[in-house]
mmCIF file of the N, C-alpha and C atoms, coordinates in Angstrom:
data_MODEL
# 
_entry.id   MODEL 
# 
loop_
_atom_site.group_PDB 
_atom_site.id 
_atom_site.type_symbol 
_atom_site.label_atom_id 
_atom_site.label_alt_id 
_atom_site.label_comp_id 
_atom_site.label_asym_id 
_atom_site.label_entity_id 
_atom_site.label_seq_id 
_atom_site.pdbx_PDB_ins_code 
_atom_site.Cartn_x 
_atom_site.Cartn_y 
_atom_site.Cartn_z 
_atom_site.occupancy 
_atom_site.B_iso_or_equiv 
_atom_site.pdbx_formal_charge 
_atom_site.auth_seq_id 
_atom_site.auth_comp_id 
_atom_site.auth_asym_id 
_atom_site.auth_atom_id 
_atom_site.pdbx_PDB_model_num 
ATOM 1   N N  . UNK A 1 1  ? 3.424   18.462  -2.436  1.00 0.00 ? 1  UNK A N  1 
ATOM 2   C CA . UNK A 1 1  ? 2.010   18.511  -2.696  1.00 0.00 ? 1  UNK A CA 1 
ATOM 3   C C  . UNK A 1 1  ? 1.566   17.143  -3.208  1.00 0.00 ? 1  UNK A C  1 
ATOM 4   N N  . UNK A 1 2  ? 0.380   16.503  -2.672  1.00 0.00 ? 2  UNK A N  1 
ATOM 5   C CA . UNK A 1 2  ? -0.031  15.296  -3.044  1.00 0.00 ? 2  UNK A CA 1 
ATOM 6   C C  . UNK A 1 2  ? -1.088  15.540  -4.422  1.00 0.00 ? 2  UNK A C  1 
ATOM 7   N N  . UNK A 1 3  ? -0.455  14.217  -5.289  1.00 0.00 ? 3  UNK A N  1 
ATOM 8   C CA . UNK A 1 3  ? -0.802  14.531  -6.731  1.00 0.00 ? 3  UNK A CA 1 
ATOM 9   C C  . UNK A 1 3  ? -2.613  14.163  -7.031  1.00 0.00 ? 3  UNK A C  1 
ATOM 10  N N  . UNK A 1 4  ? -2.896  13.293  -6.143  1.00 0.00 ? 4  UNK A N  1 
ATOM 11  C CA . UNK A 1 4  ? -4.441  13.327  -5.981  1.00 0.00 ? 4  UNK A CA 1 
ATOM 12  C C  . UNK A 1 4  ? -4.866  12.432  -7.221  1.00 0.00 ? 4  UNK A C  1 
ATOM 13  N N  . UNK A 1 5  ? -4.282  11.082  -7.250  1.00 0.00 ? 5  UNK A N  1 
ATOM 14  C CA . UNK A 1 5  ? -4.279  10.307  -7.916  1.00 0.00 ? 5  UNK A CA 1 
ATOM 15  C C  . UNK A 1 5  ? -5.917  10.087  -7.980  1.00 0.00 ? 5  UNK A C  1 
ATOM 16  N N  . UNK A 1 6  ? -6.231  10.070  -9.559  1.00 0.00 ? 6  UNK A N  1 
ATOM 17  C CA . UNK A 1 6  ? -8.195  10.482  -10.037 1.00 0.00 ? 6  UNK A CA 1 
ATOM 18  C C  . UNK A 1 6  ? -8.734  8.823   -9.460  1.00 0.00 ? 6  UNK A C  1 
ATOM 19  N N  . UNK A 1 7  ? -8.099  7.726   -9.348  1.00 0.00 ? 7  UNK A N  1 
ATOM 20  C CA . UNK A 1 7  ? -8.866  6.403   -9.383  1.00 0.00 ? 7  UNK A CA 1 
ATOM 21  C C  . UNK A 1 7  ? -8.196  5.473   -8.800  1.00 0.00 ? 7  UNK A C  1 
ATOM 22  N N  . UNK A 1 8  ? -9.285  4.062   -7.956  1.00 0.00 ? 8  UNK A N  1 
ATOM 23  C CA . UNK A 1 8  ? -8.559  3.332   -7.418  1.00 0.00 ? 8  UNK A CA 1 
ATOM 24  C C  . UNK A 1 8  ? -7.610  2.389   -7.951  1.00 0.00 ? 8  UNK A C  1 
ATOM 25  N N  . UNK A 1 9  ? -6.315  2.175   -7.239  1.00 0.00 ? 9  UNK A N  1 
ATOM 26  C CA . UNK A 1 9  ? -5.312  1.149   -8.300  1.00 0.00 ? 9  UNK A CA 1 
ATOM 27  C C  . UNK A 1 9  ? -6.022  -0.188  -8.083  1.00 0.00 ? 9  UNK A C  1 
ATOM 28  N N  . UNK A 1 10 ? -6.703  -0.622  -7.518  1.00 0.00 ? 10 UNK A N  1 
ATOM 29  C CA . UNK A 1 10 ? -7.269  -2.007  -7.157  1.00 0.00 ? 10 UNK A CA 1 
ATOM 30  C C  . UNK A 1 10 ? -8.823  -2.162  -8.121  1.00 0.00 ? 10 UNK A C  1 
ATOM 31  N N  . UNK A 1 11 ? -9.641  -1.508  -7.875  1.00 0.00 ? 11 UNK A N  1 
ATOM 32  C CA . UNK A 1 11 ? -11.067 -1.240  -8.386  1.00 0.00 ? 11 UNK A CA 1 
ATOM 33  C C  . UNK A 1 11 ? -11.326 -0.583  -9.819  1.00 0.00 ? 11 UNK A C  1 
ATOM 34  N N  . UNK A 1 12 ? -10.926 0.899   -9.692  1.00 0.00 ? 12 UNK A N  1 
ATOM 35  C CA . UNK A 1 12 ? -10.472 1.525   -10.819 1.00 0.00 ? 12 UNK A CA 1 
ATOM 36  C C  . UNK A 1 12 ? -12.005 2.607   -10.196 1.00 0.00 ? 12 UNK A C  1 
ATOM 37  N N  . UNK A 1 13 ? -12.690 2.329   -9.468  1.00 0.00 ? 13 UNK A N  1 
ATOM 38  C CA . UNK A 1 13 ? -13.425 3.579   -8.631  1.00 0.00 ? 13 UNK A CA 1 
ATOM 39  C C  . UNK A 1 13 ? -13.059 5.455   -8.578  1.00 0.00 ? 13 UNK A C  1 
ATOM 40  N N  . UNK A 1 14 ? -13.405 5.847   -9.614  1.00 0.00 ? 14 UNK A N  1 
ATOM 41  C CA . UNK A 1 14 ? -13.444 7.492   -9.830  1.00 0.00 ? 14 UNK A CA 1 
ATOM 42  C C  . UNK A 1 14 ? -13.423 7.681   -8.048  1.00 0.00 ? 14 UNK A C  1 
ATOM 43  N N  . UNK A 1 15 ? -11.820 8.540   -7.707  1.00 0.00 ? 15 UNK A N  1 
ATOM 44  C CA . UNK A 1 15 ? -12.065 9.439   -6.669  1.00 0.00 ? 15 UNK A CA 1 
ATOM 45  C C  . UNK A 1 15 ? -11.316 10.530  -6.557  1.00 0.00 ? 15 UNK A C  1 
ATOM 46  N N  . UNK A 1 16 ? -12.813 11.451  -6.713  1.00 0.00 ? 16 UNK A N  1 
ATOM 47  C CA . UNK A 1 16 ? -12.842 13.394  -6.991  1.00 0.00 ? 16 UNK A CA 1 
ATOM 48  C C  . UNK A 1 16 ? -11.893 13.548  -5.685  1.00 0.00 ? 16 UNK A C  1 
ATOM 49  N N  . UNK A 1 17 ? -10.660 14.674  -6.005  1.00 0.00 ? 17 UNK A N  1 
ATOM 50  C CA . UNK A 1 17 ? -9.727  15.054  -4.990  1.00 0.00 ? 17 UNK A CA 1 
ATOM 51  C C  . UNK A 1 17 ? -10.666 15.741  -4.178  1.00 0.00 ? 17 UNK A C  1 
ATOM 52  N N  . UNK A 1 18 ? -11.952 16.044  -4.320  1.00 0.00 ? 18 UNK A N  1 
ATOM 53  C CA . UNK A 1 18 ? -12.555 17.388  -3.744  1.00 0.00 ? 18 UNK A CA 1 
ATOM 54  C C  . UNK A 1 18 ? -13.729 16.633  -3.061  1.00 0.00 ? 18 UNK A C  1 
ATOM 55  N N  . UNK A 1 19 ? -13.161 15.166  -2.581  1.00 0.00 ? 19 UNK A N  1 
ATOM 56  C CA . UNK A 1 19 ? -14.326 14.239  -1.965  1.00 0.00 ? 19 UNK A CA 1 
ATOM 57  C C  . UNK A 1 19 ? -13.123 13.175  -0.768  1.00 0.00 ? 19 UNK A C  1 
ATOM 58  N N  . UNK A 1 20 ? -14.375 12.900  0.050   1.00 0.00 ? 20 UNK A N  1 
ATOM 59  C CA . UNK A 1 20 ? -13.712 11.992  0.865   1.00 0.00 ? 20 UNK A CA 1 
ATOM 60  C C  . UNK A 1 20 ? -13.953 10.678  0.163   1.00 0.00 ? 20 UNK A C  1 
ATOM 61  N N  . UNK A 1 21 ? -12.914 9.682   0.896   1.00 0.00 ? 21 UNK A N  1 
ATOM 62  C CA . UNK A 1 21 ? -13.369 8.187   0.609   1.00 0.00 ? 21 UNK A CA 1 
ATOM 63  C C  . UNK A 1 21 ? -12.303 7.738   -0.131  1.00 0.00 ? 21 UNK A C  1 
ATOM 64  N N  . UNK A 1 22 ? -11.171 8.460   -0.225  1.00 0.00 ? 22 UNK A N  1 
ATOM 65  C CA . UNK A 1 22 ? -9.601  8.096   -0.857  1.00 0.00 ? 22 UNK A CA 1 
ATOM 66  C C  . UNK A 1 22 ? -8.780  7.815   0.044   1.00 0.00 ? 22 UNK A C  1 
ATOM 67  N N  . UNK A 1 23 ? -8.096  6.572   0.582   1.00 0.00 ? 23 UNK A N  1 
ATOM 68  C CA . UNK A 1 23 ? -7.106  6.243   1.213   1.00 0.00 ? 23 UNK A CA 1 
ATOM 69  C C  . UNK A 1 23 ? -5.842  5.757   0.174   1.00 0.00 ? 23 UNK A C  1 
ATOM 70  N N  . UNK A 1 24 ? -4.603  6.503   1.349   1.00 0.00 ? 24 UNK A N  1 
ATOM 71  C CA . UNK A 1 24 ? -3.076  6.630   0.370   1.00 0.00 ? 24 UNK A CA 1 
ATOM 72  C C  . UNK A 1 24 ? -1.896  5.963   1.543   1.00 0.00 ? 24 UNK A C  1 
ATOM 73  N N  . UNK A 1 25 ? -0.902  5.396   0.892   1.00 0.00 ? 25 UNK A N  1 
ATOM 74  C CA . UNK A 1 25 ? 0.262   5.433   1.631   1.00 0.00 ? 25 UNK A CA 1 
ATOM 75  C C  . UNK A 1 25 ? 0.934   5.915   1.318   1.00 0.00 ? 25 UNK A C  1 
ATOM 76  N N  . UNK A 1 26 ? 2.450   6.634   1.760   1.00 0.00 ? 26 UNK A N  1 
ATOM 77  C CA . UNK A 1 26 ? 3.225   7.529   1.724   1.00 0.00 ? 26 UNK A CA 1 
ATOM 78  C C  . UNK A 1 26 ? 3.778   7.866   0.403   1.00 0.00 ? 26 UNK A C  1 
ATOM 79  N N  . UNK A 1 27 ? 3.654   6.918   -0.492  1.00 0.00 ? 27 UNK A N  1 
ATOM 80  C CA . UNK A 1 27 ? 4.280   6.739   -1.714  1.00 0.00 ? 27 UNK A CA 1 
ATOM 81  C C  . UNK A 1 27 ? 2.752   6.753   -3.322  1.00 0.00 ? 27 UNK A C  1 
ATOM 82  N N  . UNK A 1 28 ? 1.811   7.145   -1.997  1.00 0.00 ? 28 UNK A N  1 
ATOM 83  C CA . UNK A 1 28 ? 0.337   7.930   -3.094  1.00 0.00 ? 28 UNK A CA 1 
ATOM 84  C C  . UNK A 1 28 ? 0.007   6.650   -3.691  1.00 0.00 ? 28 UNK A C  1 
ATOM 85  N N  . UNK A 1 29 ? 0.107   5.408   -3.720  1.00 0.00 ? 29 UNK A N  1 
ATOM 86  C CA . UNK A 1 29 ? -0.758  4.202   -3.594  1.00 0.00 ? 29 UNK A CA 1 
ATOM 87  C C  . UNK A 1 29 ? -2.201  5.021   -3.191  1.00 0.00 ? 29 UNK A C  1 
ATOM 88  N N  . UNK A 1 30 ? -3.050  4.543   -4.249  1.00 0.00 ? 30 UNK A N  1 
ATOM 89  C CA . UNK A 1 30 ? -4.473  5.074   -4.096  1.00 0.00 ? 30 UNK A CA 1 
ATOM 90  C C  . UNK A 1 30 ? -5.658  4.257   -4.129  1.00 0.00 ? 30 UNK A C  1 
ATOM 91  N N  . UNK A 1 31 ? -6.578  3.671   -3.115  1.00 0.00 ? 31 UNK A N  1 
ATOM 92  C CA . UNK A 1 31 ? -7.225  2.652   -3.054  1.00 0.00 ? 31 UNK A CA 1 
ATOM 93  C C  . UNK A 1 31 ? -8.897  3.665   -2.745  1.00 0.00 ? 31 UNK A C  1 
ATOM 94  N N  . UNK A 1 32 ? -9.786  3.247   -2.905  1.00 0.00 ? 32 UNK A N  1 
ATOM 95  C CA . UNK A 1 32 ? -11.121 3.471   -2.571  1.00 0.00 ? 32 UNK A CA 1 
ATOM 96  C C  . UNK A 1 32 ? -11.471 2.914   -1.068  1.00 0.00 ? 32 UNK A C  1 
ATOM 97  N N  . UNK A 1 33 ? -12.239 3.290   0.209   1.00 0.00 ? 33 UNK A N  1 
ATOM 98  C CA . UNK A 1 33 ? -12.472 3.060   1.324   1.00 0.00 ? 33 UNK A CA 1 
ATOM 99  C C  . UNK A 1 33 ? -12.852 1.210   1.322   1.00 0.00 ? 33 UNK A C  1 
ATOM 100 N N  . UNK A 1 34 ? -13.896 1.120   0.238   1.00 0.00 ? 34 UNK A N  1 
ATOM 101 C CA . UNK A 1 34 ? -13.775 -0.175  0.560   1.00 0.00 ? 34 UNK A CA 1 
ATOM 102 C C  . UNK A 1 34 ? -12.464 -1.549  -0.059  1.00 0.00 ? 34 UNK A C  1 
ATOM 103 N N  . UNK A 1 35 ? -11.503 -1.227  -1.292  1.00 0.00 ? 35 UNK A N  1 
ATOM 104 C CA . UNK A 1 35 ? -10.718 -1.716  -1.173  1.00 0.00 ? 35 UNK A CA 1 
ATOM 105 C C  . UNK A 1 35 ? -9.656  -1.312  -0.157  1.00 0.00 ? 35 UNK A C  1 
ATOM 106 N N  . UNK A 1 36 ? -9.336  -0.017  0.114   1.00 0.00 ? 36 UNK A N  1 
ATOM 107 C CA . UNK A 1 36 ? -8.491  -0.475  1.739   1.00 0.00 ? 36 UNK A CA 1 
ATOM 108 C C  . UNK A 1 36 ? -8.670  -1.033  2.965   1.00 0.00 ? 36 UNK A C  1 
ATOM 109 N N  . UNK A 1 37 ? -10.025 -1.216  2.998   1.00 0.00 ? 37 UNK A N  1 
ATOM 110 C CA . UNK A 1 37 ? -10.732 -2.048  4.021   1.00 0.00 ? 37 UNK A CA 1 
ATOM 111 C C  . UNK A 1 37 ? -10.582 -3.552  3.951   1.00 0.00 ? 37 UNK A C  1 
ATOM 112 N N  . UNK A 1 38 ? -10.665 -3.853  2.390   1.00 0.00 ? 38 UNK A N  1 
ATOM 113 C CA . UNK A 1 38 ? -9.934  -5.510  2.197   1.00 0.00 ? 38 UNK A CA 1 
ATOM 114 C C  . UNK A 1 38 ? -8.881  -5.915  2.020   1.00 0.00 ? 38 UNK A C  1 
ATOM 115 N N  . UNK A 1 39 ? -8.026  -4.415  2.109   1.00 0.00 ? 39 UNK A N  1 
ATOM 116 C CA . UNK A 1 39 ? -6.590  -4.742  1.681   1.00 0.00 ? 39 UNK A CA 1 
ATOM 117 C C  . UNK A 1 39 ? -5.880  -4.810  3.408   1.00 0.00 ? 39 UNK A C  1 
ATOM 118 N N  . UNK A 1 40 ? -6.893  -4.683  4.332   1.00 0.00 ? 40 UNK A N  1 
ATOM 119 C CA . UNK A 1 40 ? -6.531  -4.215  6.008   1.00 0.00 ? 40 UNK A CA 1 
ATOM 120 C C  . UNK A 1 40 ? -5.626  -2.852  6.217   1.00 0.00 ? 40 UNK A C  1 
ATOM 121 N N  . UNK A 1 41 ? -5.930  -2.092  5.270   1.00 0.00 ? 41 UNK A N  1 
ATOM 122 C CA . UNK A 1 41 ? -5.403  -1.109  5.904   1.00 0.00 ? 41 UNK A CA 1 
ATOM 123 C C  . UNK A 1 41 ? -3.661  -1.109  5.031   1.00 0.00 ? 41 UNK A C  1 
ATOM 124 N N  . UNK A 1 42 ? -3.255  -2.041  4.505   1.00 0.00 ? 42 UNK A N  1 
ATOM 125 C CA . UNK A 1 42 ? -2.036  -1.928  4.006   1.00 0.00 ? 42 UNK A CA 1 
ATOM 126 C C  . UNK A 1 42 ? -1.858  -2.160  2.681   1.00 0.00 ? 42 UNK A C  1 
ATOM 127 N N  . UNK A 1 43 ? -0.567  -1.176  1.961   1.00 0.00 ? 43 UNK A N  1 
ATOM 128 C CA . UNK A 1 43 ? -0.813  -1.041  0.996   1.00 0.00 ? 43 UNK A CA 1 
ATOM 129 C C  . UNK A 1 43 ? -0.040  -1.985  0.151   1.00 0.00 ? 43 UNK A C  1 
ATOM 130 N N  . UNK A 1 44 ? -0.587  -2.767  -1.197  1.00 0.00 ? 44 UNK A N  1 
ATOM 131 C CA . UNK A 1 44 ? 0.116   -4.616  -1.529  1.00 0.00 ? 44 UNK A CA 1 
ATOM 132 C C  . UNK A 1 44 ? 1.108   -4.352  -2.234  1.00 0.00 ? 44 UNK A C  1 
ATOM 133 N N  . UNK A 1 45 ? 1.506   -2.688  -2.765  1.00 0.00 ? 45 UNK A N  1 
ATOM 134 C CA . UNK A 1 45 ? 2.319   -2.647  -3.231  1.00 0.00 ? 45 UNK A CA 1 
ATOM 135 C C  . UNK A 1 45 ? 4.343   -2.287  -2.111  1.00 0.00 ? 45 UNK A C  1 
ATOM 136 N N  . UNK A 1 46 ? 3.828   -1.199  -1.320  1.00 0.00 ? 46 UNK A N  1 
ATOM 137 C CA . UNK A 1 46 ? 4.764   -0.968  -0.278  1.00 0.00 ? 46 UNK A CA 1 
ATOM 138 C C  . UNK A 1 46 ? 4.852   -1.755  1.435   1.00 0.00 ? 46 UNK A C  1 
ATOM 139 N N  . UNK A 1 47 ? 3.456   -2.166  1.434   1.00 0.00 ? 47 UNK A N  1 
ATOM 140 C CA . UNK A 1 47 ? 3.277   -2.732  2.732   1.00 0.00 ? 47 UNK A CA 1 
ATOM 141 C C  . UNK A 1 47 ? 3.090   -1.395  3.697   1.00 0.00 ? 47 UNK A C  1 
ATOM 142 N N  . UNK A 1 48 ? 2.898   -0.698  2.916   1.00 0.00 ? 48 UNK A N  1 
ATOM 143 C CA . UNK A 1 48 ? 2.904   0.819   3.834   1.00 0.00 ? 48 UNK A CA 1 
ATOM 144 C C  . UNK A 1 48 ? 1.325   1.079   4.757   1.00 0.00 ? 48 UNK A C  1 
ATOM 145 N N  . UNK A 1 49 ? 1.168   1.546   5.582   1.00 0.00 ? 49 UNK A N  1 
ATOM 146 C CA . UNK A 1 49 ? -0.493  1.612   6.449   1.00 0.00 ? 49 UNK A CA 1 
ATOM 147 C C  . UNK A 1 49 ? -1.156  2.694   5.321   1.00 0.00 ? 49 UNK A C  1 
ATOM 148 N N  . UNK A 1 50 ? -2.200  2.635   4.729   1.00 0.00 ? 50 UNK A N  1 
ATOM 149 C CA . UNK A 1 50 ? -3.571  3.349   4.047   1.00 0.00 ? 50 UNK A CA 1 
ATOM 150 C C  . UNK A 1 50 ? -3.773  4.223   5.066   1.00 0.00 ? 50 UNK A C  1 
ATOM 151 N N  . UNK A 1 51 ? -4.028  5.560   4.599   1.00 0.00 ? 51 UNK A N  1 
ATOM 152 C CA . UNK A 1 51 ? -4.090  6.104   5.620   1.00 0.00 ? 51 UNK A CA 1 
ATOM 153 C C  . UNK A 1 51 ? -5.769  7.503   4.184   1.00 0.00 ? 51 UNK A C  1 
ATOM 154 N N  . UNK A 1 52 ? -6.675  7.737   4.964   1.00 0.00 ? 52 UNK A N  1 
ATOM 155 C CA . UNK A 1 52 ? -7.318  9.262   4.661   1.00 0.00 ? 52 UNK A CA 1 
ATOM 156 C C  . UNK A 1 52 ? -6.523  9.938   4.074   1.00 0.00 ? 52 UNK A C  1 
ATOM 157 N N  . UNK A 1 53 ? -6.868  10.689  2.853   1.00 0.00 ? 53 UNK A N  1 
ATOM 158 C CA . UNK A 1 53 ? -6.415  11.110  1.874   1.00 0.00 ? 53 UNK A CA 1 
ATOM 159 C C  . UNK A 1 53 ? -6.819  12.311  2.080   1.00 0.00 ? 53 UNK A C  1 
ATOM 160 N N  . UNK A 1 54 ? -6.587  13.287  2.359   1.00 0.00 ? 54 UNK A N  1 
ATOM 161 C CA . UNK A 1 54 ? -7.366  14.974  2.653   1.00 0.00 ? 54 UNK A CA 1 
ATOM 162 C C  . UNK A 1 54 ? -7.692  14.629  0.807   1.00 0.00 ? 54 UNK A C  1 
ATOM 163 N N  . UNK A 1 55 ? -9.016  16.246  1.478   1.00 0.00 ? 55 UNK A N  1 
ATOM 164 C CA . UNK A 1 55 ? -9.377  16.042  0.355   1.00 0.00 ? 55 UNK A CA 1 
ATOM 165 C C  . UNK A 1 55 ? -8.676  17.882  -0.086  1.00 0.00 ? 55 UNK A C  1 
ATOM 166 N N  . UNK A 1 56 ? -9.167  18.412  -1.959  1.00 0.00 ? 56 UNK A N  1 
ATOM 167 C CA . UNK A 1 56 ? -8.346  19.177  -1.898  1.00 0.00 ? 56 UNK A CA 1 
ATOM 168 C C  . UNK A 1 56 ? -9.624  20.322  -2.642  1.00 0.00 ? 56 UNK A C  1 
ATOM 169 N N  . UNK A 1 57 ? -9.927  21.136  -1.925  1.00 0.00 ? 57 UNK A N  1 
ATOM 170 C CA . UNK A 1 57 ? -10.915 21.718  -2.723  1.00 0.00 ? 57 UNK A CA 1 
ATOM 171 C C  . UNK A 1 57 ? -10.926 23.298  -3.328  1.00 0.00 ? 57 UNK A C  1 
ATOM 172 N N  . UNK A 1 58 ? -11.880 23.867  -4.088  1.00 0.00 ? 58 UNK A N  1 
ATOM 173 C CA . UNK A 1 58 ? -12.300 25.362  -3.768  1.00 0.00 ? 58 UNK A CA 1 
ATOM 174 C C  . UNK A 1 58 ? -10.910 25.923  -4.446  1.00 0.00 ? 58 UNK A C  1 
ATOM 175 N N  . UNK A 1 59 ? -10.380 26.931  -4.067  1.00 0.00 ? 59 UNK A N  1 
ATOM 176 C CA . UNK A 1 59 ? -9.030  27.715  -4.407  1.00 0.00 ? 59 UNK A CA 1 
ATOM 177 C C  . UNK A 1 59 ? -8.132  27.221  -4.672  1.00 0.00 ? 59 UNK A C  1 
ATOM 178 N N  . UNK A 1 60 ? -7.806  26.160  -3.591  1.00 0.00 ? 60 UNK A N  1 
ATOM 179 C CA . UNK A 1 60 ? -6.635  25.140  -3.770  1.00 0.00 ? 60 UNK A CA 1 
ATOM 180 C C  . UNK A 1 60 ? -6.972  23.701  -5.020  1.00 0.00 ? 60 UNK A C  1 
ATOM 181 N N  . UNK A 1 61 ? -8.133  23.613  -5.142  1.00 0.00 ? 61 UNK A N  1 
ATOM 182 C CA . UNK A 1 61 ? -8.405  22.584  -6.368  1.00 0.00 ? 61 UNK A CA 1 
ATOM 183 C C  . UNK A 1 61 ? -7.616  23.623  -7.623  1.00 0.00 ? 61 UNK A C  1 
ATOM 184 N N  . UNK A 1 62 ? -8.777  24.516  -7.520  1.00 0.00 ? 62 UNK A N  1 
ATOM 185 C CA . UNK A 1 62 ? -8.496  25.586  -8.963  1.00 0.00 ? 62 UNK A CA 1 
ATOM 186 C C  . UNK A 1 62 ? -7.008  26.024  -9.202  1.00 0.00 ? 62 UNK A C  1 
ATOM 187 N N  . UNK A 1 63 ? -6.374  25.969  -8.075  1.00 0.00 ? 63 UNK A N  1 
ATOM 188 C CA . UNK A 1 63 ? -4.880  26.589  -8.485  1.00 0.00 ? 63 UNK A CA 1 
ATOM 189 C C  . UNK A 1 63 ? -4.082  25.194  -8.764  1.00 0.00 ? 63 UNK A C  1 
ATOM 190 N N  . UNK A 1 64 ? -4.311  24.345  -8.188  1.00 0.00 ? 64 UNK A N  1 
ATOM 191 C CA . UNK A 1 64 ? -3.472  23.117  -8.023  1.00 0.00 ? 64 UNK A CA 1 
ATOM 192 C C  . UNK A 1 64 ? -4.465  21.840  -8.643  1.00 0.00 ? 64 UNK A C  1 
ATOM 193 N N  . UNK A 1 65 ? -4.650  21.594  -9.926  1.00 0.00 ? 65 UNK A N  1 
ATOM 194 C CA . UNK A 1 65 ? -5.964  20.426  -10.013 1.00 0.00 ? 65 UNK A CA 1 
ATOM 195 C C  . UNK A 1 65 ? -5.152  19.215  -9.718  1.00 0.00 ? 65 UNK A C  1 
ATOM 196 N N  . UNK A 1 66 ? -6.091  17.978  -9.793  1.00 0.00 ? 66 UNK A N  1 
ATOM 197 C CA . UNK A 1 66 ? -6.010  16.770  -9.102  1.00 0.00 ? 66 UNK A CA 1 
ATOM 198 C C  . UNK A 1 66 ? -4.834  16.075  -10.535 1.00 0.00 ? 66 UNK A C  1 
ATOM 199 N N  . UNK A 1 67 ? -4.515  15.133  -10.317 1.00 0.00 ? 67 UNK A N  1 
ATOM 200 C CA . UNK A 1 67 ? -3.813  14.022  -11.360 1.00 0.00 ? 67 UNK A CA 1 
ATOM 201 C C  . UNK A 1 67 ? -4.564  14.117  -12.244 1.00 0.00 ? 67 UNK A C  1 
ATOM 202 N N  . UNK A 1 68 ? -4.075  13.505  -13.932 1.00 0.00 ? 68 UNK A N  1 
ATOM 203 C CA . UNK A 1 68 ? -5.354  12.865  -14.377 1.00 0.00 ? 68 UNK A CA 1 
ATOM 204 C C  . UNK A 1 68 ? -4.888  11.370  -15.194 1.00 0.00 ? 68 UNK A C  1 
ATOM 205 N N  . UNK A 1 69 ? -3.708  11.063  -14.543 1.00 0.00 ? 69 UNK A N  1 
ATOM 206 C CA . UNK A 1 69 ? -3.136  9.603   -14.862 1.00 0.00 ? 69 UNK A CA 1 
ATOM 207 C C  . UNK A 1 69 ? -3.912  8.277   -13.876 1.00 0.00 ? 69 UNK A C  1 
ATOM 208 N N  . UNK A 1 70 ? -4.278  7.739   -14.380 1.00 0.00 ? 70 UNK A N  1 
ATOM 209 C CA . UNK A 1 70 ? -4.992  6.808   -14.173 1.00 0.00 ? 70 UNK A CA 1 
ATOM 210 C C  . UNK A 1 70 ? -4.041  5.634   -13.533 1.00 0.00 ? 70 UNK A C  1 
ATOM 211 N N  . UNK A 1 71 ? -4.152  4.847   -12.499 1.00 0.00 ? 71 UNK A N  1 
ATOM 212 C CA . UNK A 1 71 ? -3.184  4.062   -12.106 1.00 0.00 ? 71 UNK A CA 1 
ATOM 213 C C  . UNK A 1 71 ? -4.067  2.500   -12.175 1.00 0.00 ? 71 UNK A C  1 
ATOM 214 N N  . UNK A 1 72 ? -5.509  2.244   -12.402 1.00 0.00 ? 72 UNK A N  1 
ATOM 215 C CA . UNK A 1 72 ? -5.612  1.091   -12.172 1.00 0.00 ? 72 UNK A CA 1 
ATOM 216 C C  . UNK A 1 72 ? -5.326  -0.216  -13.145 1.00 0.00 ? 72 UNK A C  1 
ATOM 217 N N  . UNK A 1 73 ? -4.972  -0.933  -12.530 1.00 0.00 ? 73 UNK A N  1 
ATOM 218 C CA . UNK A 1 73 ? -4.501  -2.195  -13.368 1.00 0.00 ? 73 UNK A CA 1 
ATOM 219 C C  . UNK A 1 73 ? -5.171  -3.095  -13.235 1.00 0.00 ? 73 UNK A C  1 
ATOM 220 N N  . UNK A 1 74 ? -5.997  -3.824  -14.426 1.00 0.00 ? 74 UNK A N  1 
ATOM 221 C CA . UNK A 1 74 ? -6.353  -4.982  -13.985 1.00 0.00 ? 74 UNK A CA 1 
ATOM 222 C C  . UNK A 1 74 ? -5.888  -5.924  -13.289 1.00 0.00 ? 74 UNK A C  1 
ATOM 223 N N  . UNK A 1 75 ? -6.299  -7.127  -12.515 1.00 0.00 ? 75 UNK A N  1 
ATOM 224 C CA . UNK A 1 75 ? -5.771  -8.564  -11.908 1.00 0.00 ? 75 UNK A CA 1 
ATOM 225 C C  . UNK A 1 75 ? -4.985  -8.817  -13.209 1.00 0.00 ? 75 UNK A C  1 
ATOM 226 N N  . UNK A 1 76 ? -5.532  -9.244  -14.679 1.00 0.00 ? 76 UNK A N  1 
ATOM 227 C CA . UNK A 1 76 ? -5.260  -10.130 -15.194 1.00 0.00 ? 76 UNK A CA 1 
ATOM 228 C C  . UNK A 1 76 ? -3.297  -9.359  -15.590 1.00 0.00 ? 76 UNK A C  1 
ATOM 229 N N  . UNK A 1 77 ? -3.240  -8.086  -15.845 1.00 0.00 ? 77 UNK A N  1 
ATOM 230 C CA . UNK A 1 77 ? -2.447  -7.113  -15.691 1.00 0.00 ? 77 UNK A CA 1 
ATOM 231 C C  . UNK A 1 77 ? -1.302  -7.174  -15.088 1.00 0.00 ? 77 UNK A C  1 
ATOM 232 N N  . UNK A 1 78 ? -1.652  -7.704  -13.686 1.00 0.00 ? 78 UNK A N  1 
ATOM 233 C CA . UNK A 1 78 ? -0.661  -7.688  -12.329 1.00 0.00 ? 78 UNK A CA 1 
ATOM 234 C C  . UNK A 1 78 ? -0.208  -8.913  -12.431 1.00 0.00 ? 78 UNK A C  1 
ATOM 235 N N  . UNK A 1 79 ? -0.659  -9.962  -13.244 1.00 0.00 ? 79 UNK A N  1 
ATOM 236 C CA . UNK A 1 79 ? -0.160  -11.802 -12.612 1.00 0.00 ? 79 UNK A CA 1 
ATOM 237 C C  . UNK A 1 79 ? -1.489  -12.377 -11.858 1.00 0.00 ? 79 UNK A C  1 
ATOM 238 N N  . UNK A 1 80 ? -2.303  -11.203 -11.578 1.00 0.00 ? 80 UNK A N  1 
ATOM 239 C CA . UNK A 1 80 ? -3.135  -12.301 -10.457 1.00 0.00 ? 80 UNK A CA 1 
ATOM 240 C C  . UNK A 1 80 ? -4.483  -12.553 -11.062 1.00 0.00 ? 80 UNK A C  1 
ATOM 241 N N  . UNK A 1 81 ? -4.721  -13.315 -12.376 1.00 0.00 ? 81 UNK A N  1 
ATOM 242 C CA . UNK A 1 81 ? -6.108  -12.854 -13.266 1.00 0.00 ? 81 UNK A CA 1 
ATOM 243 C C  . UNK A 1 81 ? -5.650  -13.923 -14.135 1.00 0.00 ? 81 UNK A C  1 
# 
């Protein structure tokens, strides 16, 4: 089951599991539509392809809720800041 990581690791952009506009690679790297769009589609941590994130709603939200660990890191954070 995908953990539905709450925010982007790049931006830090709130994204509701129960919404589109979350792209992931296999390893749940979680970017917002427009940072995977500048990242081309790949992810800087695995090199893995970004791919649409289903979204998770209704019954299956309520039985199963989203993450609520936060993954974004600043630039200055990573080395690149």
């Amino acid at each position: 089951m995908l953990e539905m990581r709450p925010d982007c690791e790049r931006c830090g952009t709130d994204l509701p599991a129960d919404e589109a506009g979350a792209f992931i690679c296999s390893f749940e790297c979680t970017y917002c539509a427009p940072c995977a769009e500048a990242l081309d589609d790949r992810c800087p941590n695995c090199g893995g392809e970004l791919m649409d994130r289903p979204a998770r709603v209704d019954e299956a939200l309520a039985r199963h809720p989203a993450g609520t660990v936060r993954y974004h890191r600043p630039a200055a954070a990573r080395g690149q800041g």
